[in-house]
Each structure stands twice: as C-alpha cells, then as structure tokens.
C-alpha positions as CSV (number, residue, x, y, z in Angstrom):
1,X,0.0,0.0,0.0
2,X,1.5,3.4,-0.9
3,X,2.0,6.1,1.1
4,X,-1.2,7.9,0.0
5,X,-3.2,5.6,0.6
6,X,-2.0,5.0,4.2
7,X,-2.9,8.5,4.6
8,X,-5.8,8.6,3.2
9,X,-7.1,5.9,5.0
10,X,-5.5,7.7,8.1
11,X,-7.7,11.0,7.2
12,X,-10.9,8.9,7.4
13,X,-10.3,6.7,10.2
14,X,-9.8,10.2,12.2
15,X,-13.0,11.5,10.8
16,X,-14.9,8.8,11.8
17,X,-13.7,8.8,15.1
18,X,-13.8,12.6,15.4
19,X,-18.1,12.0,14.2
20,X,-18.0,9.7,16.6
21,X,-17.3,12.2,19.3
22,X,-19.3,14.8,17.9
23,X,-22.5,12.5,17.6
24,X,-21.6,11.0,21.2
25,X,-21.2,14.7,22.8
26,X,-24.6,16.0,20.6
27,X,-26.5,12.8,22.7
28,X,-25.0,13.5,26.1
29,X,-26.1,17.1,25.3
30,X,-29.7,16.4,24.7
31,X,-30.0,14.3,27.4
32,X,-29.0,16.7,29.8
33,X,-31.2,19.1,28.3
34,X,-34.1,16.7,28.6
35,X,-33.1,15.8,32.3
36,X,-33.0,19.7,33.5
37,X,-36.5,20.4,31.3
38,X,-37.8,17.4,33.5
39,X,-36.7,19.0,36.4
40,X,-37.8,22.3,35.7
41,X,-41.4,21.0,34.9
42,X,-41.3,18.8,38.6
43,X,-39.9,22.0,40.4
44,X,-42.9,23.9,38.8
45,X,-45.3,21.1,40.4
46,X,-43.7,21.2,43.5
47,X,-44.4,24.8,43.9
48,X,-48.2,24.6,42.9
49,X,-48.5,21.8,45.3
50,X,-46.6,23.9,47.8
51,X,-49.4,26.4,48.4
52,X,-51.3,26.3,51.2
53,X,-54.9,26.5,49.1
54,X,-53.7,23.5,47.0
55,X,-55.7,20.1,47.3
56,X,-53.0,18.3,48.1
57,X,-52.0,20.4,51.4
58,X,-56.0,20.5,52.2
59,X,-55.6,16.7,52.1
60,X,-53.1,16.8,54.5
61,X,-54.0,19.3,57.1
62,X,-57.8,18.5,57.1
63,X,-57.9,14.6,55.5
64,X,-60.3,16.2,52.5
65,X,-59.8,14.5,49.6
66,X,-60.2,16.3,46.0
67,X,-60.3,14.6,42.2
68,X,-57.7,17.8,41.7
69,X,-55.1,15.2,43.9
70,X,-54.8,12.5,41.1
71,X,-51.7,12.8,39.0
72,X,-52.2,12.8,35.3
73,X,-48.9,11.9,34.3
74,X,-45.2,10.6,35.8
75,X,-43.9,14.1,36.1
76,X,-47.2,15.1,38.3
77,X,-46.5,11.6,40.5
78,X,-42.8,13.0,40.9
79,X,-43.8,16.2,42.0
80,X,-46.1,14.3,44.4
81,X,-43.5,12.0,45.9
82,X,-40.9,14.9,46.4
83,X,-43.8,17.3,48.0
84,X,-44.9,14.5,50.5
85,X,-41.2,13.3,51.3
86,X,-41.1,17.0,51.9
87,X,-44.2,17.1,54.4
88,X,-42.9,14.2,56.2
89,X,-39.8,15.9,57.4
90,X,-41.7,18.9,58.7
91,X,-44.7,17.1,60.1
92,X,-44.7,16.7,64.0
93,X,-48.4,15.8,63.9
94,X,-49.6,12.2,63.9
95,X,-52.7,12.6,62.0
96,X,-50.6,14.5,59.4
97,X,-48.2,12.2,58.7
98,X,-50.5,9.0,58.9
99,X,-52.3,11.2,56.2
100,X,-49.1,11.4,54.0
101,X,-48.2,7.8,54.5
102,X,-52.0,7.1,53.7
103,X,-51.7,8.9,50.5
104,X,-47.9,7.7,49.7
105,X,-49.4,3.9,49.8
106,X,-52.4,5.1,47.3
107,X,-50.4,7.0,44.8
108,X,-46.4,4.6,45.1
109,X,-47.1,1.0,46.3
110,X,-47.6,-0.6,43.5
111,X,-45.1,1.2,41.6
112,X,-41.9,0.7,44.5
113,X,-43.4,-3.0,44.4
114,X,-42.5,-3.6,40.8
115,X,-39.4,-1.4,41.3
116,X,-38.5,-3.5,43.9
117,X,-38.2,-6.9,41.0
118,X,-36.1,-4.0,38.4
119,X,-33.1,-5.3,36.8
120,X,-31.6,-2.3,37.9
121,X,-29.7,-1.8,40.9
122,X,-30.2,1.9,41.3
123,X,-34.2,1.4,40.9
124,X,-34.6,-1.1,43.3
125,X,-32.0,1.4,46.1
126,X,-34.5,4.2,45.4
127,X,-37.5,2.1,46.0
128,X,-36.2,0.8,49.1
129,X,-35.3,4.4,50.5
130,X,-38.9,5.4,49.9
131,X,-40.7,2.3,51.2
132,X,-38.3,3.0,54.4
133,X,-39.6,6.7,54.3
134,X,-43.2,6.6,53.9
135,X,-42.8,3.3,56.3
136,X,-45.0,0.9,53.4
137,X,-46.3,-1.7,55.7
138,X,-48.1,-3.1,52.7
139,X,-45.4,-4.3,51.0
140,X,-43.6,-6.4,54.3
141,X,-44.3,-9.5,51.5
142,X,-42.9,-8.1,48.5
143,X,-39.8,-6.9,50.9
144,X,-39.3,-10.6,52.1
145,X,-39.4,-11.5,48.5
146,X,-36.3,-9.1,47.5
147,X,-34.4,-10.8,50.4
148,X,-34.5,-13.9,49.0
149,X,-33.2,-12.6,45.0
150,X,-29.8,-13.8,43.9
151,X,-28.8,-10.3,43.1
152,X,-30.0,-8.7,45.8
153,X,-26.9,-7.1,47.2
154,X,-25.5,-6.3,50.4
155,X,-26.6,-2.5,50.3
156,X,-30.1,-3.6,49.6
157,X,-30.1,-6.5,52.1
158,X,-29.0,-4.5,54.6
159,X,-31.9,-1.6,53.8
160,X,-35.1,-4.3,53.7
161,X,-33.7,-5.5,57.3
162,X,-33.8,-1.8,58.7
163,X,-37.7,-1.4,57.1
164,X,-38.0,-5.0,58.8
165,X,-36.7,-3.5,61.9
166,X,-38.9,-0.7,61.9
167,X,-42.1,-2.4,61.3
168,X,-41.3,-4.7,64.5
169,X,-41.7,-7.6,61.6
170,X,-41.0,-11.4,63.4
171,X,-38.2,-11.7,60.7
172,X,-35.9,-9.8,61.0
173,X,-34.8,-11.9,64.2
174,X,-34.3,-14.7,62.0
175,X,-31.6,-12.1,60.3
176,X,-29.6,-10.6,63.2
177,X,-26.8,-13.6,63.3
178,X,-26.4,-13.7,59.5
179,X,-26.4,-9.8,59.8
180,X,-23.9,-10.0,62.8
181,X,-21.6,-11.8,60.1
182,X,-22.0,-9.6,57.1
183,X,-22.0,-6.1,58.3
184,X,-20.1,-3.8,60.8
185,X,-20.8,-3.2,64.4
186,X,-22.1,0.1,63.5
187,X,-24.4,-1.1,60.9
188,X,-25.6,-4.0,62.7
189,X,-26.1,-1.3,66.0
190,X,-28.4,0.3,63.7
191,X,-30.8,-2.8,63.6
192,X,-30.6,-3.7,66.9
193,X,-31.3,0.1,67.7
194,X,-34.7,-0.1,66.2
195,X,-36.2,-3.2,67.7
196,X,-38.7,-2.9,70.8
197,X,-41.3,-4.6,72.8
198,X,-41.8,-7.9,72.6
199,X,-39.0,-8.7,69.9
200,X,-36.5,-7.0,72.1
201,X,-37.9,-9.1,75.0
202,X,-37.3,-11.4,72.8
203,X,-33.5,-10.9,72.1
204,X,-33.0,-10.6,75.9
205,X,-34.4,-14.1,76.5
206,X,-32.6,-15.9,73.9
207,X,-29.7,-13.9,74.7
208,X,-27.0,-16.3,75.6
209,X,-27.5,-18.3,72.3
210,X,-26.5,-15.8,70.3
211,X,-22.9,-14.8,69.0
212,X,-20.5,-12.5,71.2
213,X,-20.7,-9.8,68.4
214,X,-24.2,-9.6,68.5
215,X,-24.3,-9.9,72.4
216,X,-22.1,-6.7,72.3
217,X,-24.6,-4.8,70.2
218,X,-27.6,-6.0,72.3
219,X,-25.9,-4.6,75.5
220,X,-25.0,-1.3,73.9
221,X,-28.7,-0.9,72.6
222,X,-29.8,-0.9,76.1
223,X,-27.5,1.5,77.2
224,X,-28.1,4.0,74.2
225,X,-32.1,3.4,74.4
226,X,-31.8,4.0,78.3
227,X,-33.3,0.9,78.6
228,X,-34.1,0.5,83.0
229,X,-36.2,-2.4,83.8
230,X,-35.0,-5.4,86.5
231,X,-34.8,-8.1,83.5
232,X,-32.0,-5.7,82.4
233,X,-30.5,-4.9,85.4
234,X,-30.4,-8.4,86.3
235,X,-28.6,-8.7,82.5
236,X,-25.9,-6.6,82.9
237,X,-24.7,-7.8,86.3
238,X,-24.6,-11.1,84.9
239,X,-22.5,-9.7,82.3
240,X,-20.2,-7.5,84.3
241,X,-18.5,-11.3,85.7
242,X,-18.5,-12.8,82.3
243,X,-15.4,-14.7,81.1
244,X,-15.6,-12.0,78.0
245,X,-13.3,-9.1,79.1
246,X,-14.9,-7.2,75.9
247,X,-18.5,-8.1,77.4
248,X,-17.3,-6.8,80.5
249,X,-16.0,-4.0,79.9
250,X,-20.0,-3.0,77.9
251,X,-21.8,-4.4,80.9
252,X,-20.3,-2.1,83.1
253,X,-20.6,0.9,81.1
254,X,-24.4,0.2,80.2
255,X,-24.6,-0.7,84.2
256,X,-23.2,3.0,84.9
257,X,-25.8,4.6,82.8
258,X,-28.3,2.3,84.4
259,X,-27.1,4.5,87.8
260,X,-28.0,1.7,90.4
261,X,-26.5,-1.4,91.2
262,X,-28.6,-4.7,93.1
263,X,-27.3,-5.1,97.3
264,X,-26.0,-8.3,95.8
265,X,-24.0,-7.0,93.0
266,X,-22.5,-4.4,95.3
267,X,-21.2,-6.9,97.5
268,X,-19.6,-8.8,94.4
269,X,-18.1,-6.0,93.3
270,X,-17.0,-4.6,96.7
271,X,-15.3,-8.7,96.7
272,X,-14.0,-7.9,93.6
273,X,-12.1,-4.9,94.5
274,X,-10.6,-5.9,97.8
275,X,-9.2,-9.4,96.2
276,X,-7.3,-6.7,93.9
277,X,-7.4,-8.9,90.7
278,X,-5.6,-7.8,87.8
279,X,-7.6,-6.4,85.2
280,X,-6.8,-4.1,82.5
281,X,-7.2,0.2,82.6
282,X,-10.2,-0.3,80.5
283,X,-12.2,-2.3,83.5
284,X,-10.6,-0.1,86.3
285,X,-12.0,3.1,84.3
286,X,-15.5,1.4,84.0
287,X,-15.5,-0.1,87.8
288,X,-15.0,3.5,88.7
289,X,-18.0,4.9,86.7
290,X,-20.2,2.1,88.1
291,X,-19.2,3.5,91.6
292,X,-19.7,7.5,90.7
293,X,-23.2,6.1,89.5
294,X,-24.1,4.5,91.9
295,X,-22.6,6.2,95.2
296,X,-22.1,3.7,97.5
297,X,-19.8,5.2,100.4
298,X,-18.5,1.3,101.1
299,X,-16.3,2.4,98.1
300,X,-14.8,5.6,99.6
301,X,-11.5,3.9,100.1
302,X,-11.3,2.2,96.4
303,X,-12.0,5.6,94.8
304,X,-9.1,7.0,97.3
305,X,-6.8,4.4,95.7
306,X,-7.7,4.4,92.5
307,X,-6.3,8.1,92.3
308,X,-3.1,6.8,92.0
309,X,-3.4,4.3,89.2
310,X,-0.8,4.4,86.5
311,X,-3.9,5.0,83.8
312,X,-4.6,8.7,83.7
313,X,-7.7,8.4,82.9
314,X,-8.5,6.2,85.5
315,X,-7.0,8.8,88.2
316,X,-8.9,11.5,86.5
317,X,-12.6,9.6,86.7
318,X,-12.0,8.2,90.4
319,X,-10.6,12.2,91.5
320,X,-14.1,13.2,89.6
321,X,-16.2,10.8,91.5
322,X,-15.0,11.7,95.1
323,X,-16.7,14.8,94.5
324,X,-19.7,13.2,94.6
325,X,-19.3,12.2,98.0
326,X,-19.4,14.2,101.3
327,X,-15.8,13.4,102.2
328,X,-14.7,14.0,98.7
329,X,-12.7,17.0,99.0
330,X,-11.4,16.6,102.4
331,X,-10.4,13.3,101.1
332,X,-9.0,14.8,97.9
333,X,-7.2,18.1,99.8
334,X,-5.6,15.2,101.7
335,X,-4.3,13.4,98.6
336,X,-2.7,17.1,97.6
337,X,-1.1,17.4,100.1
338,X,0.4,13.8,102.1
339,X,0.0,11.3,99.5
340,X,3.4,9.6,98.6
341,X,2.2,9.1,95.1
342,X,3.3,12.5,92.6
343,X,1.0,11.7,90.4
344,X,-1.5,11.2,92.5
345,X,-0.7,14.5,94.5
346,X,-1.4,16.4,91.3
347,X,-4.4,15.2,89.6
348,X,-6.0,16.0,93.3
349,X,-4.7,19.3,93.1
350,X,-6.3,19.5,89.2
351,X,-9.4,18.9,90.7
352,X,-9.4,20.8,93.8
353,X,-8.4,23.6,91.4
354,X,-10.7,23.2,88.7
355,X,-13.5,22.9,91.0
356,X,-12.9,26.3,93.1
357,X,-12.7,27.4,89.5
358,X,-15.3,27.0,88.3
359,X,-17.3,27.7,91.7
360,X,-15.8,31.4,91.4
361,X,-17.0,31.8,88.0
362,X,-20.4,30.0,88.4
C-alpha cells in the first residue's frame, strides 16, 4: 500500500472517530437538556403543590380528599412523591403524617413493588429508601421476596432489614446472626437500635444463644435506648462477671448509665475490688464509673486508691467521683497534700483547682 493511501485511509479513520465524538457529545447534550427540562417541569409542580390553598395540602392538614389530587402523568407523580417526602420531614403531627403515609401507599405502592423486582440496581436502592420513608407496611411480603433474590446485594439486604426492623416484623430476628456476620458493628447497632417490645424481650431471653458480636450490640442498645427495667438490670450484672473481658467491659458501662447497682451486685463488686485482681485500665475506668453512678460510700476507700493508678484516665474519673461524696474534697485536699504518690498529688490538686474554678466563675 502506498503512502497515499496510508494516509488517506489515516484521514478517514480520524474523521470517523472525530463524528464519533461529535454524535456522542450532541446525545449527552440532549440528554442533559431533557433531564434539566424534566426538572424544571417537577420544580414547577412542587411549587403549585406547595401552596397552602392546593388540594393536596387540604388533604393533608384537614384529610379532605379532591379529584384535583390524582396525578395525570409521571412528572405530576414526581412532583407528588418529592412534595410529600417534603411534608414528612416537617410534620410533627400524627394525623398529618398518617395522612401522608396514607396517600404515599395510594399513589407509590404498586409502583416501589414492581421497582422492587427492576433489573436495575439503582431502581430497586431508590425504591427501598422510599418504602423505608413513607414506612409501606403493605409491602412487608414483596420486601421478604427481595431478600430472598440472587442479586440482591449487600446494600439492599442490609436496607429491607432496617424497614424489617422498623415495622417490628418477626423476621428480622431470624436475620440478626447472619447480619452480625456480614455487616459492621455500626451497621448491625443500627438494627438492633430499632427493635422494641416484645422482639427486644425477645432478644433478651434468647440472649445467651447468640454470638458475642451480637451480644455486644444488644448490650450497647440498652444503654443508648436507656433501657431500666429489672430483667436488664439483672442482664448486665450477669455480664459485668463474664469470662468476655470485651463483654465486660460494655456491661459495666451500660450498668453506669443504668445508675444503680442490686445489694448483691454491690457486694460482688465490693469482693472484687478488695481481692485486687488484675484487670486491664479499660475495666478499672468502667469499675469507677459504676461507683460515681451508683454512690455507694463502702467504696470511699477504692475511689481514694484508684487516684493513683498508673492510667490517667483512671486517676482522673475516680478524683471526679470523690466529689460526689461528702468526704470527697477533704479526702482529695488530703491526697494534695500527704500522699506519697506524685501523680497522685497532682491530679488531686487539678481537681481541687478546677473545681474552686469553676465555683468562682459559676
């Protein structure tokens, strides 16, 4: 082939590819174009439903219903959905938003439903999100039927067990080991967080057969939900001697937001500390924040100790805590000035200090 023809052929190969891009860039173009007309026309909607005279707001302060509601088109439905997500994050009234979740399952349920079987990943995510929103009861089924797809992924596995959660549905206790497994503490927290009544009663009672990361999570949902009953109680001083140090360490630091501790548990504890056993700063730090929440004075003397542990933090929480006792700053002047311990002589003095502090600017 001569070198014309190389060139030629060159010329048009670049053409080609140069229409290529052009064609390419003219598509993208229009696209976008379509997409922000699209949004321009739902932005208008969302206005018009905005207004407080529309029938749509009628609907949802006085539960009126108008033939001007029904959408005539996807754009109007749109408009709808974004104007009631909207509504839901402003209500604080129950009729209100059982209104808006009323009127979420008339105009969306059967649509998310058949979004929910989509090939594509992104439909089915968004679907989810809403259901999860507008809390679709209706479709518990069609949710238990997306958990059992071969391509339903992680992301969406993980969303249907948090609407599952949130309805109180039976099945999603049949979920939390498998969950405990695939997903982080924080994530799994997040299911855990949301279960109540008689399914948390539930986890409590079969709460030794379970696995020590869920175990972990159960304990900290009781402290975060503030959860004070004696079943609990009786839980967490269980816990406080188990054979777990990780477990231990949780039990104790749910038992000092619990702020009490059983005459019997006291005693254990109180056995505990005189035998001296060797546990790590961690359990020290929480052993003293079970004692400041409880304030027993049969622990004056541990507190007084503790002030010289080689854990800072330790020192600092058992200095804090003899505050909370009558004897505390006599106690604590004492430290400042006699103890043999430097350390201990000066995070006494810290808090001596910090407390006239901030009694002279209080």
């Amino acid at each position: 082939m001569s070198i014309d023809n190389i060139l030629v052929t060159i010329w048009w190969a670049t053409v080609g590819v140069v229409s290529l891009i052009i064609v390419l860039l003219l598509y993208l173009m229009f696209r976008k174009y379509q997409r922000n007309r699209r949004l321009q026309a739902i932005d208008r909607l969302t206005e018009q439903l905005a207004k407080a005279d529309s029938a749509l707001n009628q609907y949802i302060a006085t539960g009126e219903r108008s033939r001007k509601m029904l959408a005539k088109n996807s754009l109007e439905q749109k408009a709808i959905e974004e104007m009631l997500i909207h509504r839901l994050s402003l209500s604080r009234s129950k009729n209100e938003t059982q209104r808006i979740k009323e009127l979420s399952e008339y105009y969306f349920a059967e649509s998310y439903a058949n979004d929910l079987r989509s090939s594509r990943w992104s439909t089915r995510i968004n679907a989810l999100l809403y259901i999860e929103q507008f809390q679709m009861m209706s479709l518990h089924s069609e949710l238990l039927q997306a958990l059992q797809r071969k391509h339903c992924t992680g992301d969406e596995r993980f969303l249907i067990l948090r609407i599952l959660a949130v309805f109180q549905a039976p099945e999603i206790m049949d979920e939390l080991e498998s969950a405990a497994i695939q997903y982080s503490d924080i994530q799994l927290l997040q299911l855990v967080l949301l279960i109540k009544g008689e399914l948390l009663d539930q986890l409590l009672q079969q709460f030794d057969k379970y696995s020590p990361k869920l175990r972990y999570i159960i304990i900290d949902n009781l402290r975060i939900n503030n959860i004070r009953t004696q079943e609990v109680l009786q839980l967490l001083e269980q816990c406080m001697y188990s054979n777990d140090k990780e477990m231990r360490i949780r039990a104790m630091k749910a038992l000092a937001n619990f702020g009490y501790m059983s005459p019997e548990a006291a005693n254990r504890m109180e056995q505990a500390l005189t035998e001296q056993q060797s546990v790590s700063w961690q359990e020290r730090l929480m052993r003293v924040k079970v004692i400041n929440s409880t304030r027993d004075e049969r622990f004056l003397p541990y507190l007084e100790q503790l002030v010289s542990d080689d854990s800072y933090e330790v020192r600092l929480q058992s200095a804090q805590a003899l505050l909370r006792y009558r004897q505390g700053v006599a106690i604590l002047e004492q430290i400042a000035t006699n103890h043999p311990d430097r350390f201990a002589k000066e995070m006494a003095q810290e808090i001596l200090e910090r407390r006239n502090y901030e009694r002279n600017v209080g």
